[in-house]
C-alpha positions in Angstrom: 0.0 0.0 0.0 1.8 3.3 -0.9 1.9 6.3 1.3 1.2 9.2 1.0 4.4 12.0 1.2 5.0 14.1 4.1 4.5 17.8 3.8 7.6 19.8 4.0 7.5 22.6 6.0 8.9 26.0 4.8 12.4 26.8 6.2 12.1 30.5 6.9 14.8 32.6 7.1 16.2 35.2 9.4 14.9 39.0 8.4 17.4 41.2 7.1 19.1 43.8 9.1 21.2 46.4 6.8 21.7 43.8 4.4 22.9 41.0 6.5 21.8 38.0 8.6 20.4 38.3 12.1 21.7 35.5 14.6 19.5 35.1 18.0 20.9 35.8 21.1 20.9 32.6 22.6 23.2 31.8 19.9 26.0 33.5 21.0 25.9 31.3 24.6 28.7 28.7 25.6 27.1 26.9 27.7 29.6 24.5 28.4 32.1 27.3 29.3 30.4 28.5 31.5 29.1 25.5 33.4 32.8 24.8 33.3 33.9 28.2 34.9 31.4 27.6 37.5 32.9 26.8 41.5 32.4 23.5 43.0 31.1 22.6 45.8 34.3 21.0 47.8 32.9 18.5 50.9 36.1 17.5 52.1 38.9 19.7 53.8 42.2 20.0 52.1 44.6 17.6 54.5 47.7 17.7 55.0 49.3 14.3 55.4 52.2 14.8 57.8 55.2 11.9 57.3 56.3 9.8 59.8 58.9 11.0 62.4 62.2 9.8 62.3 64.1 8.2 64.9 67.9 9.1 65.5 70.8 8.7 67.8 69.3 11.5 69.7 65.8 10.8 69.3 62.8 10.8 67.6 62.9 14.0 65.1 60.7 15.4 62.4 61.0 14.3 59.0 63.4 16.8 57.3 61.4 17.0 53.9 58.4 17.6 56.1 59.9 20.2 57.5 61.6 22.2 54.9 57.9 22.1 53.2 56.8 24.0 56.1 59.4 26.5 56.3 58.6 27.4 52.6 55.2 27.5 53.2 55.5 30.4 56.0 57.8 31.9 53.3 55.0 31.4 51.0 52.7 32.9 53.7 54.7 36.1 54.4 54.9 37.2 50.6 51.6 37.3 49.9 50.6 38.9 52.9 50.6 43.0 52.6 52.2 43.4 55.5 55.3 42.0 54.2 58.2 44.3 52.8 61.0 43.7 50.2 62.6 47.0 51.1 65.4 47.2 53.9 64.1 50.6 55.1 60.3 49.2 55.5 58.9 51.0 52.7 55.8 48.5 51.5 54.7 51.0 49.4 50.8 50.7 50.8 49.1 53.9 51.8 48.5 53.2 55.6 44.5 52.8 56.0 43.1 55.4 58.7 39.8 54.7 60.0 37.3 58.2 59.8 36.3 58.7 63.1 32.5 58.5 63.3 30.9 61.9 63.8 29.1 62.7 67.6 25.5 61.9 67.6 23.7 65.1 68.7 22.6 65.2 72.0 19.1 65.9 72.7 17.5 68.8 75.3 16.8 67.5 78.4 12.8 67.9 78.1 13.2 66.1 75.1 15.6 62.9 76.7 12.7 63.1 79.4 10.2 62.3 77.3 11.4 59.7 75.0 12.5 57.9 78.1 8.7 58.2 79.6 7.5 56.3 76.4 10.4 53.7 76.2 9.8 53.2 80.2 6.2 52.6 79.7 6.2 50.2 76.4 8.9 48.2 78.0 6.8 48.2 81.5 3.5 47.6 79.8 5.0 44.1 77.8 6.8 43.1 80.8 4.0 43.0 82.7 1.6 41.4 80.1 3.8 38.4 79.9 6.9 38.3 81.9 7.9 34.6 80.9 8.2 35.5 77.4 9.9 39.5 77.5 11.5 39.1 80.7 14.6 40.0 78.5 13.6 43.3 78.4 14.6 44.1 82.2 18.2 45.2 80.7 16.4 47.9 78.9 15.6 49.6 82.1 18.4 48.8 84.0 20.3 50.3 80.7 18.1 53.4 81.2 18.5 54.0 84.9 22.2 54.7 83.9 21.5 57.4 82.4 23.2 60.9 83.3 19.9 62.8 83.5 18.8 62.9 86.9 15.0 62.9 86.3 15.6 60.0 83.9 17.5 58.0 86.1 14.6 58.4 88.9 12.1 57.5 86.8 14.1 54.6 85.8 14.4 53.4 89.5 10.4 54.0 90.2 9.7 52.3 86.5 11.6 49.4 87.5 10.4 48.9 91.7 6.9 48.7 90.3 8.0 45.7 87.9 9.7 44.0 90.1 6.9 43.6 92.3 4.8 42.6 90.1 6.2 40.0 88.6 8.5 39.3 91.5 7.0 35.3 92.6 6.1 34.0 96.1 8.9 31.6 96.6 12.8 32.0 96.6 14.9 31.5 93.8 17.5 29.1 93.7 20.1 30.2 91.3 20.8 27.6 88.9 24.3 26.1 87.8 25.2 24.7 83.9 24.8 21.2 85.0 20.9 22.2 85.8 20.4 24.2 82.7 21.9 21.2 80.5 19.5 18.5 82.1 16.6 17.2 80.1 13.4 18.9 81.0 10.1 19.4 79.2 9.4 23.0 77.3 7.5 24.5 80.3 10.4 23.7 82.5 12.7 25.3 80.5 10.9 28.0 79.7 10.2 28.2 83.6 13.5 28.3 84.1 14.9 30.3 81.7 12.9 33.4 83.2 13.7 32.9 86.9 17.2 33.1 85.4 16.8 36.2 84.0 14.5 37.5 86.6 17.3 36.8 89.5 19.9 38.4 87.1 17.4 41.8 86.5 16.9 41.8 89.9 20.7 41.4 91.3 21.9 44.2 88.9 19.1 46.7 90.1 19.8 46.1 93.8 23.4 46.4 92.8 22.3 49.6 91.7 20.6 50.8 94.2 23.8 50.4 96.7 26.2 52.0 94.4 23.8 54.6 94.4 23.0 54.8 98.5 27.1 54.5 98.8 29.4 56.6 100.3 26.9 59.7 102.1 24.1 61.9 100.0 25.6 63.1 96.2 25.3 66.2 94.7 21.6 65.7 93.8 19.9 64.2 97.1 17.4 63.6 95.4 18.4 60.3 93.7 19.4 59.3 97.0 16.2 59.2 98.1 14.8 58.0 95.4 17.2 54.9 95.7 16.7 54.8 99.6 13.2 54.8 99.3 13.2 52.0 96.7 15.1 49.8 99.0 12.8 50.1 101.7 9.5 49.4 99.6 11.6 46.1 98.0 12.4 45.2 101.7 8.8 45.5 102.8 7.4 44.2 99.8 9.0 40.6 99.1 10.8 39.5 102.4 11.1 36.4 101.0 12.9 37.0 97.8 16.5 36.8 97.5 18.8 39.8 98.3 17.8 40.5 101.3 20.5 40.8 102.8 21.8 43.3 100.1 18.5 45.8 101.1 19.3 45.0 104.7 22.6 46.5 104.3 21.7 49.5 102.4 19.2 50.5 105.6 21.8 49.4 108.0 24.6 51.5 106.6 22.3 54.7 106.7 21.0 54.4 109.8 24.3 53.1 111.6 25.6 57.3 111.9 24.1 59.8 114.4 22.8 62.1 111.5 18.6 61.9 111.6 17.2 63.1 108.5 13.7 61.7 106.1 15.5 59.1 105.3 16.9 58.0 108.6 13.1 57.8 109.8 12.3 56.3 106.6 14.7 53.7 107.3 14.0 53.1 111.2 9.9 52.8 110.1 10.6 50.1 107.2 12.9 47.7 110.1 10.2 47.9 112.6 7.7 47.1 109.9 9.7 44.1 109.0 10.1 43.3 112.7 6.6 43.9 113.0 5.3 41.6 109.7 8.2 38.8 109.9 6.4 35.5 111.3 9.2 32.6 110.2 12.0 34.9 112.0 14.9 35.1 109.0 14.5 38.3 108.0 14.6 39.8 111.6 17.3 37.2 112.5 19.7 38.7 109.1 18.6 42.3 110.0 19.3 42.2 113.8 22.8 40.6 113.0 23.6 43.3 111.0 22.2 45.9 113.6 24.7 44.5 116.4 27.6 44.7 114.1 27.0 47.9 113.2 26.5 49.0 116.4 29.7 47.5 117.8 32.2 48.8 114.8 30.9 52.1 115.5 31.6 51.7 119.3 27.9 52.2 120.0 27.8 55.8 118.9 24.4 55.7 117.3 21.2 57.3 117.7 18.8 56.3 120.2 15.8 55.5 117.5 18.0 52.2 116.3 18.0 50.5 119.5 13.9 51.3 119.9 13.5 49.8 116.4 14.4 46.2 118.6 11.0 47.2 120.5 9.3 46.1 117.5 10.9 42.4 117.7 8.1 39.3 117.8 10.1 37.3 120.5 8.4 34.6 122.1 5.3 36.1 122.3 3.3 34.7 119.2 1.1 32.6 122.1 -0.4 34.9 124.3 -2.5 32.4 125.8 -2.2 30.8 129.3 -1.8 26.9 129.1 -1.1 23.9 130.6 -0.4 20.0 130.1 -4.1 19.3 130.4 -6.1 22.4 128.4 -5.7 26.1 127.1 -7.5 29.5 127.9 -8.6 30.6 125.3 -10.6 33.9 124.8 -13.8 34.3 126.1 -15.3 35.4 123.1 -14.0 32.1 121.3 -15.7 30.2 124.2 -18.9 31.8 123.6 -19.4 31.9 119.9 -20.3 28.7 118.9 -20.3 27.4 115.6 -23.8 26.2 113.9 -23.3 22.5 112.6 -23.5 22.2 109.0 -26.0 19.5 107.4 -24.9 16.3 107.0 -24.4 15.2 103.9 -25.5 11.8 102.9 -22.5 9.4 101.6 -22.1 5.9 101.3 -19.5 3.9 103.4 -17.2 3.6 100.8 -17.1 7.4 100.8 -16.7 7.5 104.5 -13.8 5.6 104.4 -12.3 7.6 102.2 -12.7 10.7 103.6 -11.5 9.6 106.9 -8.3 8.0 105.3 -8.2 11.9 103.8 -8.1 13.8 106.7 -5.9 11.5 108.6 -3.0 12.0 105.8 -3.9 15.9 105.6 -3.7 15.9 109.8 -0.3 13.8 110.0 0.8 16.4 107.4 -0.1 19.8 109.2 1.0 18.2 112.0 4.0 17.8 110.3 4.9 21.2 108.5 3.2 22.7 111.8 6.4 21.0 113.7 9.4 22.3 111.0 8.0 25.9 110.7 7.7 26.0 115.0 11.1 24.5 115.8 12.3 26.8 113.3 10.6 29.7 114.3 11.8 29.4 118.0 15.3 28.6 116.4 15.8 32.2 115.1 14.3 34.3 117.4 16.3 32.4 120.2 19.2 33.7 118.4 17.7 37.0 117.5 17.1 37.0 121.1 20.7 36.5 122.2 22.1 39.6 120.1 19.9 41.7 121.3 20.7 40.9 124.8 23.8 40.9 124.5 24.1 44.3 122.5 22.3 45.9 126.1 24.0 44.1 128.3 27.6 46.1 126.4 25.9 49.4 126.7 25.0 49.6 130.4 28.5 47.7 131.1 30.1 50.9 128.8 27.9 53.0 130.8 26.6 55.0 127.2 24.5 57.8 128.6 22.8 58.8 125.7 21.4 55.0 125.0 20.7 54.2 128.6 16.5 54.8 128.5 16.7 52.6 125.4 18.6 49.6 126.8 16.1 50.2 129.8 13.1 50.3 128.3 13.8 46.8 126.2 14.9 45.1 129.5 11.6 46.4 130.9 9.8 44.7 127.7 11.9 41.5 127.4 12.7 41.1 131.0 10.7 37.7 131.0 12.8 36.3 128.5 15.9 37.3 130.3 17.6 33.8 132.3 17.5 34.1 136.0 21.5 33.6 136.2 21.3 37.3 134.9 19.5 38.6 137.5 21.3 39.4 140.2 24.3 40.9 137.4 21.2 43.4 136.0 20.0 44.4 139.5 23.1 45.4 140.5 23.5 47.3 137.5 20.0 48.9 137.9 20.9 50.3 141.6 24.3 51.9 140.4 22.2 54.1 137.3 20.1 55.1 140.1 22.5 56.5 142.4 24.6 58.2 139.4 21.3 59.6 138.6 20.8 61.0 141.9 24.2 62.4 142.1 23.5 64.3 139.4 20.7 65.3 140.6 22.1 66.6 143.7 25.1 68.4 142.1 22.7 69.9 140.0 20.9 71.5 142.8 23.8 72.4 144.9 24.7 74.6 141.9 27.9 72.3 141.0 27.2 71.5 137.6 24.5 73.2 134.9 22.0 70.6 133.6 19.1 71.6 131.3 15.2 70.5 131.2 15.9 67.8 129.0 19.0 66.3 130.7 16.8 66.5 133.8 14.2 64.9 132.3 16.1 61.9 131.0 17.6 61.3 134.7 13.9 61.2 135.7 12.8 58.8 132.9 16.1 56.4 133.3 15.3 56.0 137.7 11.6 55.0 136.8 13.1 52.7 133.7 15.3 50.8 136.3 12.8 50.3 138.5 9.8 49.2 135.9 13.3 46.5 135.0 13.5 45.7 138.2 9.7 44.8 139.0 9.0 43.4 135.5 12.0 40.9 136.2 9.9 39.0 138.8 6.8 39.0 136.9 5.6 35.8 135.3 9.0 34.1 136.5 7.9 31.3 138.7 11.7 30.2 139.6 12.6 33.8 140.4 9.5 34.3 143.1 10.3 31.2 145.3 13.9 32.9 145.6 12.5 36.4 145.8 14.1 36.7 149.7 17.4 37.1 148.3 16.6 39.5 146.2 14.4 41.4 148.7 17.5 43.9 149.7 17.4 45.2 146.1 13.5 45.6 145.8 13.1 47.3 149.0 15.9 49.8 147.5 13.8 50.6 144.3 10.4 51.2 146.2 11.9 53.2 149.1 13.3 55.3 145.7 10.2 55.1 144.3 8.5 57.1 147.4 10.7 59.7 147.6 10.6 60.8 144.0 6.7 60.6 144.2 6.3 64.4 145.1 9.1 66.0 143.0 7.5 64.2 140.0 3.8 65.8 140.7 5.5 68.8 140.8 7.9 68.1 137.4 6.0 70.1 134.9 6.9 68.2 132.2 5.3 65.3 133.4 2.8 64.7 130.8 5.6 64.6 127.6 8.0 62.1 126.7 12.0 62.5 125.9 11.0 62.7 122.1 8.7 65.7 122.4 9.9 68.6 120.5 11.1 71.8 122.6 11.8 75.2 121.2 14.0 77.8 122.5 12.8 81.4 122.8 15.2 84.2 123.3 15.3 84.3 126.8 17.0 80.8 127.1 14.3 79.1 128.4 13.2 75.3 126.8 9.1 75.9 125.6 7.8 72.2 124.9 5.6 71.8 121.9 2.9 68.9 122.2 2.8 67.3 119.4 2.1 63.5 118.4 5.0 61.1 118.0 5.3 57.5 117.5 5.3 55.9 120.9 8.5 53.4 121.4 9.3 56.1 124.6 6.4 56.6 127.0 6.1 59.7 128.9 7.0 60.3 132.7 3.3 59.8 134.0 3.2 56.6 132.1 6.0 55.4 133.5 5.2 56.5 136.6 2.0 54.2 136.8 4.3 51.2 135.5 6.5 51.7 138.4 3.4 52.5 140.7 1.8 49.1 139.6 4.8 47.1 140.1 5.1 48.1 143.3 1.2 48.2 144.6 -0.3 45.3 142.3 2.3 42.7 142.2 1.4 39.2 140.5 -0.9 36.9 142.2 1.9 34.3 142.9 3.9 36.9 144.8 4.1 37.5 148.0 1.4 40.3 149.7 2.1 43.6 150.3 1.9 45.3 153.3 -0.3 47.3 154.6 1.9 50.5 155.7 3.7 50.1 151.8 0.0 50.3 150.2 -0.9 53.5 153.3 1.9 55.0 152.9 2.2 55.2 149.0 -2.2 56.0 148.7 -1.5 58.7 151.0 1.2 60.1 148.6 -0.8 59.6 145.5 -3.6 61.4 146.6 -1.2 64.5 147.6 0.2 64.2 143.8 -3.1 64.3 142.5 -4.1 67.6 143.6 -0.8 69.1 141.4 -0.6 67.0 138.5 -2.6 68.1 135.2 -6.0 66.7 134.9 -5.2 63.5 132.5 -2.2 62.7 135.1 -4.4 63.2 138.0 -7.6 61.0 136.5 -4.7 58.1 135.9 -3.3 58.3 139.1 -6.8 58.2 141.1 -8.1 54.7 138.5 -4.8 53.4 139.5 -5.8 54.1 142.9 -9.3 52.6 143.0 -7.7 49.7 141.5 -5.4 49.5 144.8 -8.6 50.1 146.9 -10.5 46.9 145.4 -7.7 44.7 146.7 -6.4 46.7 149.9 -9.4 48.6 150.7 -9.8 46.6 154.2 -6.1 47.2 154.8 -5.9 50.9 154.1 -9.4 52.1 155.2 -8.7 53.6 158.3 -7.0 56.7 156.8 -10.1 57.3 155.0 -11.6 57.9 158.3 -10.7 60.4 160.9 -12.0 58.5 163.9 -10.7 55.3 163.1 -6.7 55.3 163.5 -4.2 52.4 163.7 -1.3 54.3 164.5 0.0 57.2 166.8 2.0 59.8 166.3 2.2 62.2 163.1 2.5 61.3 159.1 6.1 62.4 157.7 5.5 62.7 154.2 9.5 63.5 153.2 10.7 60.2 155.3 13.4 58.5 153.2 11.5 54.7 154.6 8.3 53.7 153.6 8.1 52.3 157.2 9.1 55.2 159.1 6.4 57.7 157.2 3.7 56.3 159.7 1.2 56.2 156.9 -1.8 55.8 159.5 -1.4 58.2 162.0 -2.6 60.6 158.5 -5.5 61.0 156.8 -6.7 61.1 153.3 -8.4 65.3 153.2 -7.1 65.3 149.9 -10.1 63.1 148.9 -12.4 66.2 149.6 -10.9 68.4 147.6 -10.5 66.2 144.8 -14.5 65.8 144.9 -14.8 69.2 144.1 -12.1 68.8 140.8 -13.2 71.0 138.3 -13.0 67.9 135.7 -16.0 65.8 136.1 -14.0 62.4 135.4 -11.7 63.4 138.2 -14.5 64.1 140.4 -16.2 60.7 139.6 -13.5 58.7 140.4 -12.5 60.3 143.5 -16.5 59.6 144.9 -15.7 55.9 143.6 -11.9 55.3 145.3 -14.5 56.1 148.7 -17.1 53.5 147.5 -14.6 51.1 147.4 -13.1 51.8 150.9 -16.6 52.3 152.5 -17.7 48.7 150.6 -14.3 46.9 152.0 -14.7 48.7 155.8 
């Protein structure tokens, strides 16, 4: 079968371009030259094989061929580097290179450096706190900004960077982590975890850093960023306790309030300690911070300012139980014994689910009991020891007889005398009856004209005799021990209440009875001290206050003491009552409750004074005696009550008409 022939298609040529031939570009390609020009991709390392070395008469050596290749390689090395030079005079004949110095940036006004670092602080504070796990690598930003040289920058920065911190600052301490913790295996939400406590600690560490380079070394030229630092410490301190450099913050407080100067931030300071002292429950931070105290206190020879040693008032030693107990049961409050609490429905369960919930609270009790037993013994643990430096930081100062810390050391013995060990006792008494007669030394050169002592020095002799004997009392209270051996000490007692009796009518006369050593007093151009009332923060009571502590020692002992006798209670009513007519009102209404305390327990002792016919004793009343015994106390009687009836303050009045109830009841 024949078939048919293929068309041929028409071979068309080029076009003409002036006459000749056009050739397409691709034409002109050499495709192969180029592919052949082309790098390649080496895999492997050029090596160099190194031969054998030799071994000789004098030992083992390096191939010499191997050798001289690598001497003409260095030679090969040092021609075609540029820094090598054919000519003997140096001359390499290439231009040295000089780098162009890059121009200043110019520096912006300060309004303007203010504001652009209001905005960066705030966008940088803003994602911080939205998510701090995932931009908690923006803390350097601020810490970058708080080194700035602009003062109001560098506050802000400080402020910006407090108010992170506590926020995102967590509940727990962080253990700083080593390499071998970061390399471990660990799931993504560990790491993660991880990764910002890290660089939360590290934020954190710089910035407190920061804060004592900038609290270092006294107040700068601009105070103001010393405040601004102090005052960031002492919110960071109150804030998170618990968090780590504490000890850091501790120190910065410590170093400004170990000097004598008093300033803002010196109170600011002494209020954030007793805050801590106040708020610590476990005992570590007031443990750290009452270390430091003592050893400030004892580098600077105790030269400090009396507000440092009050701050110890503050302390939470041994006194978290207030209740009375015993082996069998424990008093608890009365309003705890009355309020009952209603009983909830039962709900109904099957026994299975009884069993259960049993098994439940066993394991739950066995474990408070348990945590309950670590967090006590621990507690006691540190404020044992918190206990012993402060002890032993009073007992230094009354041994190195500081004047100007003496009502201080006083008034904590007063407070923590029941915590003090009874081998200490007679050492502290002694101590106590030595202050009083320096005081009254002074006292007495003062009024023979032999020295020159103002109000306020007088004042402070005044507070520091009752102080020593409010010690002296307070040390037998609630000390069970100390009572049954209370004959040995009986010289010393007897000493403070004969003392006691004849400062009562100097004191009703002081006129400066009713304010404390920390009451502000101006001087006027004659010379004279003018005291100004005004409201402080009470860690020093004032002399009436006082006065009653030492009155109540004396009058209303403990219950498991021995009684008092009748001519002390006569003898010391009889003076009261005289005091009360020169005392302000307030002092005079204290001085009569006190006294219709003492008539509810003494009345039937003491009530023959109250009434002129009736007398136990003969013979007249010497109100300036220097005993108690030898005043007579009953061969007087009590006029002053009559007068005090007609007080023109009606609460005076009312008590007075109720001291008689109580005798007239009792008789």
């Amino acid at each position: 079968m024949a078939t048919e022939p293929v068309a041929k298609r028409r071979r068309l040529s080029p076009p003409v371009e002036n006459g000749r031939g056009g050739v397409p570009g691709f034409a002109k390609w050499n495709l192969e030259q180029d592919y052949e020009k082309r790098a390649r991709k080496s895999t492997k390392k050029d090596v160099k094989h190194e031969k054998l070395p030799v071994k000789t008469a004098e030992g083992w050596q390096k191939n010499e061929k191997d050798a001289e290749e690598a001497v003409e390689e260095e030679k090969d090395d040092d021609k075609d580097s540029f820094m090598a030079s054919d000519d003997e005079d140096g001359d390499s004949g290439v231009a040295d290179i000089q780098e162009k110095a890059a121009p200043p940036k110019p520096q912006l006004p300060p309004k303007e450096q203010i504001r652009q670092a209001k905005e960066k602080l705030a966008a940088v504070a803003s994602n911080i706190s939205e998510d701090p796990e995932e931009n908690y690598t923006q803390l350097g930003q601020l810490g970058e900004i708080a080194n700035s040289e602009n003062a109001t920058v560098k506050k802000l920065a400080l402020g910006t960077q407090l108010a992170v911190y506590k926020d995102i600052i967590p509940g727990y301490r962080i253990r700083p982590m080593t390499k071998d913790d970061m390399a471990g295996k660990m799931s993504k939400d560990v790491r993660r975890l991880r990764s910002f406590e890290h660089g939360l600690l590290a934020g954190y560490t710089e910035y407190v850093k920061l804060l004592a380079k900038l609290t270092q070394g006294g107040r700068p030229a601009d105070a103001s960023v010393f405040s601004v630092a102090m005052a960031c410490a002492c919110n960071l301190l109150v804030s998170v306790p618990h968090f780590n450099c504490r000890n850091d913050l501790i120190g910065i407080l410590v170093r400004k309030i170990s000097g004598r100067g008093v300033d803002a931030d010196f109170k600011k300071c002494c209020e954030t300690l007793e805050q801590l002292f106040r708020d610590d429950e476990e005992g570590h931070a007031s443990l750290e911070a009452v270390t430091q105290l003592t050893k400030a206190m004892k580098t600077k020879n105790y030269q400090i300012h009396e507000s440092v040693l009050n701050t110890f008032l503050h302390l939470r030693l041994l006194s978290e139980f207030g209740h009375k107990a015993s082996t069998n049961s424990i008093d608890k409050d009365e309003e705890e014994q009355l309020v009952k609490k209603p009983k909830a429905k039962r709900e109904f369960r099957t026994k299975r689910e009884r069993k259960v919930l049993r098994e439940r609270k066993e394991v739950e009790k066995e474990m408070k009991q348990a945590d309950a037993a670590v967090s006590y013994e621990e507690r006691d643990k540190n404020q044992a020891e918190t206990l012993k430096l402060v002890f032993v930081a009073y007992f230094r100062i009354l041994k190195a007889r500081i004047q100007h810390l003496m009502g201080a050391v006083l008034e904590g013995l007063a407070k923590y005398s029941h915590l003090i060990n009874q081998e200490f006792f007679g050492d502290i008494l002694e101590a106590l009856k030595d202050l009083i007669n320096d005081a009254e030394s002074l006292m007495e050169q003062d009024d023979e004209g032999d020295t020159e002592l103002d109000s306020a020095d007088q004042r402070n002799l005044t507070r520091e005799r009752l102080l020593c004997i409010i010690t002296a009392f307070a040390l037998l209270q609630g000390q069970i021990d100390v009572v049954k051996s209370a004959n040995s000490l009986s010289l010393d007692l007897n000493f403070f209440i004969t003392h006691l009796y004849r400062t009562l009518l100097p004191l009703a006369m002081n006129p400066e009875i009713e304010l404390s050593a920390k009451t502000a007093h101006l001087q006027d151009p004659n010379g004279l001290y003018i005291p100004v009332a005004k409201d402080t923060k009470v860690n020093v009571s004032t002399t009436a206050v006082l006065l009653l502590r030492s009155l109540q020692g004396v009058l209303l002992p403990p219950t498991n003491t021995k009684a008092v006798p009748p001519v002390r209670v006569a003898a010391f009513s009889k003076q009261l009552m005289s005091s009360a007519l020169h005392v302000p009102p307030k002092s005079a209404l204290a001085i009569l409750t006190l006294l219709q305390q003492v008539t509810k327990t003494h009345g039937n002792k003491i009530a023959g004074i109250w009434n002129t016919e009736e007398r136990k004793g003969d013979g007249v009343f010497d109100a300036q005696s220097l005993e108690v015994e030898s005043s007579n106390p009953f061969a007087a009687t009590v006029w002053e009550g009559e007068l005090l009836r007609l007080h023109f303050d009606p609460k005076v009045r009312e008590v007075a008409k109720s001291i008689e109830g109580n005798v007239l009841r009792k008789d």
